[in-house]
N, C-alpha and C positions, 0 to 999 in steps of 0.2 A: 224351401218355403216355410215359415214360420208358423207353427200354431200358437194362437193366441191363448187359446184356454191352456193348452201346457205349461205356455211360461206363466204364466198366471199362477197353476199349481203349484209349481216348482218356485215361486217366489213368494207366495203363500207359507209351503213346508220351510222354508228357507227363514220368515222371520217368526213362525212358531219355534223352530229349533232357538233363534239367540234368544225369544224370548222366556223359552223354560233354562235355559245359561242364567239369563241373569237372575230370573227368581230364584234357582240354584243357590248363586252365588251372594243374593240375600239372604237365603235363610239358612246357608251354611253356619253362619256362628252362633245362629240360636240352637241350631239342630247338635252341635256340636256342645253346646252350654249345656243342654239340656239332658243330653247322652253323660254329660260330666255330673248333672244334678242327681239324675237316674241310678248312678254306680251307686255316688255317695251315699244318696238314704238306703238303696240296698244292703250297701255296706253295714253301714251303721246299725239299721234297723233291725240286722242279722243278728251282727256279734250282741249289740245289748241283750235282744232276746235270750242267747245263748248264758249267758253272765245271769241274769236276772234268773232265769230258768234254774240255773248251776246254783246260785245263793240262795234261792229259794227252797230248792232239793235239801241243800245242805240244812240251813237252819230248821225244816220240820225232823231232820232223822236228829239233829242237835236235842228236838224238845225230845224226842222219845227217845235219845240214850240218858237225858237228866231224869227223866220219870223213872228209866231202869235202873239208872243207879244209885236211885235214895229209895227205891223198894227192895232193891240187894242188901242197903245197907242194912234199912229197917228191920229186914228177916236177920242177920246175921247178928245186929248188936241185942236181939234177944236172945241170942240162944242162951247167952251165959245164966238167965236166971231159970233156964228152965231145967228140970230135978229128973221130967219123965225125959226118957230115953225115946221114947215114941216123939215126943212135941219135938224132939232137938231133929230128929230124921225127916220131920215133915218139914219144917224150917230149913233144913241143909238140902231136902230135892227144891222147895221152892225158891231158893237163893240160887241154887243149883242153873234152874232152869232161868231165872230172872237174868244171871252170871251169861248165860251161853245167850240169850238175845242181846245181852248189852255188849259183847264183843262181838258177835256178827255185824252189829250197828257200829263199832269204830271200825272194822275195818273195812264197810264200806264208805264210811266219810274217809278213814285214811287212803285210799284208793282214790281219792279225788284231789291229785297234785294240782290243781288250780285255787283250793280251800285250804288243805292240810299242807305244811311241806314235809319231804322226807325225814326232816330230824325232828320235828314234830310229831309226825306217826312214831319213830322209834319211842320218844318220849313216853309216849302212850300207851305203848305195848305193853313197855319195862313198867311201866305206871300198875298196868291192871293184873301182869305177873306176881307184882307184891301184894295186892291185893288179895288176888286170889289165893298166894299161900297162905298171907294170915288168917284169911275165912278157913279156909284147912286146920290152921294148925287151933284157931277156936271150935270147932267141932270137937277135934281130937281132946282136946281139955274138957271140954262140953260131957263127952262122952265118959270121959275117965271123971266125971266128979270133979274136976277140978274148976270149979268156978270161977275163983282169984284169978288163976296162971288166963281162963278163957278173957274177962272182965279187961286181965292187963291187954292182951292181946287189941283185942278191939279198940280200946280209948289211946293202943300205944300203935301199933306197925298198921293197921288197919284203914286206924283214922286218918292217918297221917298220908297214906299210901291216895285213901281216897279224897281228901283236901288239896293235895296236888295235884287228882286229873282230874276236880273243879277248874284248878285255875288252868290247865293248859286245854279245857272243854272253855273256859269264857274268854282264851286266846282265839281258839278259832272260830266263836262265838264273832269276834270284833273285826278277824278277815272276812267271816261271811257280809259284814256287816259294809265291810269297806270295799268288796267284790261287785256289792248290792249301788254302792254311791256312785263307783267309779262307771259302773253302767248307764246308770240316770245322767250322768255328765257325758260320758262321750256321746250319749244320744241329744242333751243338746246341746251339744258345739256340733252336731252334725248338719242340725234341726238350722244350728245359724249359719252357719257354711250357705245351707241351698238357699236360705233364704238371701244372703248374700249375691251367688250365682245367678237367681231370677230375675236382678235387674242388669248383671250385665248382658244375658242373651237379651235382653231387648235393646238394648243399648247397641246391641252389636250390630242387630238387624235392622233397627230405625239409622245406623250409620252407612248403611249400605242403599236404602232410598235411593238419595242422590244420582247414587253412580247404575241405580234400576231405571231411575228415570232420566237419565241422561242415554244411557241404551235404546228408550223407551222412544226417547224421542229421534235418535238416530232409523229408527228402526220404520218412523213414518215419515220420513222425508225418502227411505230409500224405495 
């Protein structure tokens, strides 16, 4: 004998189930768009950060290795006029010390292969080696009286040595620079990707009606 209130239930559960099917299968390809849209800006929004963050780092230790290195220079291209022996010691520890913060400061920008490349850092090294011999060998003249030999040093291996890690400091001055653009870009062509993506999940999901309300209506006749 049949109960009516069972099959009732039972035919009830029966078009609640095709009905969450077909809303399923509506809003599969927004869910699906939208899981696509979701990565993207993650994506994007990451690495830019990580870049903009990276070229920013870079360019502030960039301003304080230029301030160390025109106060290095400054203390060293005086020594040659100085006579006391005292003033030339006080200048050679303040160079001294000015010397050891501007090279802790390359070699932490050198240490950043996404700013500096490796033959760029050797550059640099061999750059601030000559440097610092000539500030050496101006002391030593400094010290011995000799002014001339200190004077040539300076305006000759010194200058020279630190005019060319100007220019390979306003090298990686222009990657910081271009590390810094190519982030702002890839962030929007991201930006236009999802914007892109947001009309076709709905596109997808207004294409799928149809075939919910054709279900819809199978679903009240049975």
């Amino acid at each position: 004998m049949r109960n009516p209130g069972l099959e009732g239930l039972r035919r009830l559960r029966g078009l609640s189930g095709k009905a969450l099917l077909a809303l399923g299968a509506a809003a599969l390809p927004a869910l699906l768009v939208a899981a696509m849209l979701g990565i993207t800006l993650v994506t994007a929004v990451t690495h830019s950060e990580r870049d903009f963050e990276n070229s920013t780092s870079a360019a502030r230790r960039l301003t304080q290795i230029r301030v160390l290195l025109e106060r290095e220079h400054g203390l060293v291209a005086r020594i040659p006029a100085e006579l006391d022996l005292q003033r030339v010691d006080q200048y050679a520890r303040e160079a001294a010390k000015a010397g050891h913060e501007l090279d802790a400061g390359i070699a932490a920008l050198a240490a950043n292969a996404r700013i500096v490349s490796a033959d760029v850092a050797g550059e640099i090294r061999a750059t601030r080696d000559a440097m610092k011999r000539a500030a050496d060998s101006v002391i030593v003249a400094a010290k011995s009286f000799a002014q001339t030999t200190a004077l040539e040093t300076v305006n000759g291996p010194f200058e020279e040595a630190n005019k060319l890690l100007i220019t390979f400091l306003d090298a990686v001055g222009s990657n910081v620079d271009g590390v810094a653009e190519r982030a702002r870009s890839h962030l929007q062509a991201s930006s236009l990707r999802a914007w892109r993506l947001t009309p076709v999940a709905l596109v997808g999901a207004l294409a799928q009606l149809p075939q919910f309300r054709g279900c819809a209506g199978v679903f009240s006749r049975t």
